[in-house]
C-alpha positions in Angstrom: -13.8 0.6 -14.5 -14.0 -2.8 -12.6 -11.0 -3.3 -10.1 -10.0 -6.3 -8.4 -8.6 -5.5 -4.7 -6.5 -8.3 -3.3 -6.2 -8.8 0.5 -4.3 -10.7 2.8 -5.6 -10.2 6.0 -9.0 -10.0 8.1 -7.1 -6.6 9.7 -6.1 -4.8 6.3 -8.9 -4.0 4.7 -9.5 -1.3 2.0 -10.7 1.1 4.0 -11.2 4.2 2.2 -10.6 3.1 -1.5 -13.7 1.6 -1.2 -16.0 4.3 -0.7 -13.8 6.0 -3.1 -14.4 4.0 -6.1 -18.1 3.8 -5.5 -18.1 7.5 -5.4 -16.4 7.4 -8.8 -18.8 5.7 -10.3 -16.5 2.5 -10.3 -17.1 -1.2 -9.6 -14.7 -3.8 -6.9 -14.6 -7.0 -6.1 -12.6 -7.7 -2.6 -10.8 -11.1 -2.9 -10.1 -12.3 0.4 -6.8 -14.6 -0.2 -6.7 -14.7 3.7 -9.9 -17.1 3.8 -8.6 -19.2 0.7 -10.4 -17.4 -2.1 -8.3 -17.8 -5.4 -6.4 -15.3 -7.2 -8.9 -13.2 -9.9 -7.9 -13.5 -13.6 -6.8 -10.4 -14.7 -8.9 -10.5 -17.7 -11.6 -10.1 -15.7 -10.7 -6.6 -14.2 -9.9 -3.0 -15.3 -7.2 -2.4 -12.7 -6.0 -4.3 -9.8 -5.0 -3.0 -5.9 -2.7 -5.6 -3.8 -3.3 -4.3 0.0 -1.1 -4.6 3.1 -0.3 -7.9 5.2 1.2 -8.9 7.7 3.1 -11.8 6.4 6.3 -11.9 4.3 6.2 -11.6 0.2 8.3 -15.3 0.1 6.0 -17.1 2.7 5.1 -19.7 -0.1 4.7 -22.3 2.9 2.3 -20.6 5.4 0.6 -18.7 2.4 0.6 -21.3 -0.9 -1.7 -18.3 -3.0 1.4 -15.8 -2.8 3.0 -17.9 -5.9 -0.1 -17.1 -7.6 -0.6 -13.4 -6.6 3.3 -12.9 -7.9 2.6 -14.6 -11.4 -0.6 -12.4 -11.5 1.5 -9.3 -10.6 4.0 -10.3 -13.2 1.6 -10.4 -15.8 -0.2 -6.8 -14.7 3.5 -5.2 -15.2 3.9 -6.9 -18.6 0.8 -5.6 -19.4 -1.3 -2.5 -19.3 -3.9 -2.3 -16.4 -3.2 0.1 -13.5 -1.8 -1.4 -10.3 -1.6 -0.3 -6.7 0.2 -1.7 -4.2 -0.2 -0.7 -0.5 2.2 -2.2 2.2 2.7 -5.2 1.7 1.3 -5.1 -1.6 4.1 -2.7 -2.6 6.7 -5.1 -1.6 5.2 -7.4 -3.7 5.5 -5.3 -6.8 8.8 -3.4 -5.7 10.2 -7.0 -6.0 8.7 -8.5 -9.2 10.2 -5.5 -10.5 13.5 -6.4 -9.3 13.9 -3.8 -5.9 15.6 -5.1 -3.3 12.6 -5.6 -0.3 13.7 -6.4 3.4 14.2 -5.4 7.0 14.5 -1.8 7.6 16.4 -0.4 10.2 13.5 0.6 12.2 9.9 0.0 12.6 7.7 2.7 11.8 4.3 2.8 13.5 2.0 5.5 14.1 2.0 9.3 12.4 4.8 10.1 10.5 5.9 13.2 8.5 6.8 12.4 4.2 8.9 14.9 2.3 8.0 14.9 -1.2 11.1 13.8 -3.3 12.1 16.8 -5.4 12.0 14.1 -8.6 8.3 12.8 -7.7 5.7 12.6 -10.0 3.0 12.8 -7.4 0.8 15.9 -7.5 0.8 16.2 -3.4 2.0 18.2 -0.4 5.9 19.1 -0.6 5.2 17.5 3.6 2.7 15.5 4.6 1.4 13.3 7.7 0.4 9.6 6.5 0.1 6.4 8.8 2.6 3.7 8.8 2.6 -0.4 10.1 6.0 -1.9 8.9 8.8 -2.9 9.6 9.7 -4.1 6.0 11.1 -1.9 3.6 11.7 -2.0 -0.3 14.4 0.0 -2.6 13.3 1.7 -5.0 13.1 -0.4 -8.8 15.1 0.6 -11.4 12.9 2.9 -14.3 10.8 4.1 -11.5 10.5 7.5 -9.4 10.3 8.4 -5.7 7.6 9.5 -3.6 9.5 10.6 -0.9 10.6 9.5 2.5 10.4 9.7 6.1 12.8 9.8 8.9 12.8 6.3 9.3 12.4 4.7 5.6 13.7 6.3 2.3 11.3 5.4 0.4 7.9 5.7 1.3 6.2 4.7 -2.7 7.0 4.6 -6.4 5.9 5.3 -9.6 6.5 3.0 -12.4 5.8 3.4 -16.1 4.3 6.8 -16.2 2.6 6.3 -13.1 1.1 3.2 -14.3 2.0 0.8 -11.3 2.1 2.7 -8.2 3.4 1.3 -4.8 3.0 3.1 -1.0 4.7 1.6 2.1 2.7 4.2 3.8 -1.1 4.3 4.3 -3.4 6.6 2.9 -6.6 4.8 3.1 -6.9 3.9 6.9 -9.6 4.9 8.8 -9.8 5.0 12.6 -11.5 1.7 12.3 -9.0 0.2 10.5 -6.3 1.7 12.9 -8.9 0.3 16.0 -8.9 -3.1 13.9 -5.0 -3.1 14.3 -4.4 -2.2 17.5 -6.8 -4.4 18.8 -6.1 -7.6 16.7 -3.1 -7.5 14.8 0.4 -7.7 16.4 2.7 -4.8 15.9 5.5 -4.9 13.4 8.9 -7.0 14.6 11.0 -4.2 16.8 8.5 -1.6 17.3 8.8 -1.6 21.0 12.8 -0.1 20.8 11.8 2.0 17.5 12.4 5.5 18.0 9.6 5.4 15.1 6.6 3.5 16.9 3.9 5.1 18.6 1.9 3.9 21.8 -2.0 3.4 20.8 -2.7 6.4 22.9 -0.3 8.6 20.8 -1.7 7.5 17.6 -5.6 7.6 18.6 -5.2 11.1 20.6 -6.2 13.5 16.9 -9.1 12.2 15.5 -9.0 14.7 12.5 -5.4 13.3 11.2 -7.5 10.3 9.9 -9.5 13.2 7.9 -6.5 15.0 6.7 -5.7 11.3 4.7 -8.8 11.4 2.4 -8.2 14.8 -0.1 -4.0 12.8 0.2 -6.2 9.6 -1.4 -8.4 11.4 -3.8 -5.1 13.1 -5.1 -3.3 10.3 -5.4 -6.2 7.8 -6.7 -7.1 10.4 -9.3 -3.7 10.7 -10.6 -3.5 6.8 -10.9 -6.1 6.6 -12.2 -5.6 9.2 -15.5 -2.3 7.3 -16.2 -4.4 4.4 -17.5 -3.8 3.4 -21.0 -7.0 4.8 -23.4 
């Protein structure tokens, strides 16, 4: 399979799914909508993998490609390639599929414990740790089933149409670079210094093997995506 990976900013990268899909025996293209590069067709792709950003999913003015990116979302639900979404790329999809997406009470930063939702589809610990950069939260779409949440946000991902269209508000696929990348350039999400949710950089750097405890989470989750692809 061929999958397109869309990202939105120099500082969330793929990370992980990457190395992933080449050790699958898959192909990706990265399109870098940060540095102005259009939009892929979908024709072009097997399957398609929105990543995180910093920005908000109705920014038309700052970002003029997210009208695009939501038309091409619209037209991967109607159809029937596999799609991810990761942060921000969740958001995106939570809301073409008409989920309320907004402000969440608190900012989550830094390690956090998921419970499983007794109703998820998702072959994975009934508790386990995963990373988390937001602030923004979604509600989860009508037709769809829960991941599971954390003590700060409800619901942490989705599966949509058999497992079809997935979408995680937490992050699987970081690595400590990526997490180094963050820390160092991006700013941390709106209210994370009164969050009783966000981490200090020393907190979330101090275990090195939590970033190794997220890639058998990925492969789990990446494999079941994957098998819920149409024939």
């Amino acid at each position: 399979m061929h999958f397109h990976l869309l990202q939105h900013s120099p500082y969330h990268g793929p990370g992980r799914i990457a190395d992933w899909l080449t050790s699958m025996g898959h192909s990706h293209t990265v399109f870098h909508l940060h540095a102005g590069e259009a939009p892929p067709s979908l024709a072009d792709g097997d399957a398609l993998i929105l990543l995180d950003g910093p920005m908000g999913i109705l920014d038309d003015e700052r970002y003029p490609w997210l009208k695009r990116e939501r038309k091409l979302i619209a037209k991967a639900l109607d159809g029937n390639k596999p799609l991810l979404g990761i942060g921000m790329g969740a958001r995106l999809v939570a809301a073409e599929l008409g989920a309320t997406v907004g402000r969440g009470t608190f900012a989550e930063v830094g390690w956090h414990e998921i419970t499983l939702a007794s109703e998820s589809p998702f072959d994975l610990p009934e508790r386990f740790t995963a990373f988390m950069w937001h602030r923004d939260v979604f509600a989860l779409p009508d037709d769809a089933l829960p991941l599971g949440g954390s003590p700060g946000s409800p619901v942490q991902g989705f599966a949509w149409d058999a497992g079809r269209a997935l979408g995680l508000l937490c992050h699987l696929e970081i690595t400590r670079a990526g997490v180094d990348e963050l820390l160092a350039n991006s700013e941390r999400p709106e209210g994370s210094e009164s969050s009783p949710h966000a981490q200090p950089a020393e907190s979330i750097l101090a275990d090195a093997r939590r970033f190794d405890h997220l890639a058998p989470l990925l492969d789990r989750l990446l494999s079941q995506w994957i098998r819920s692809a149409p024939a």
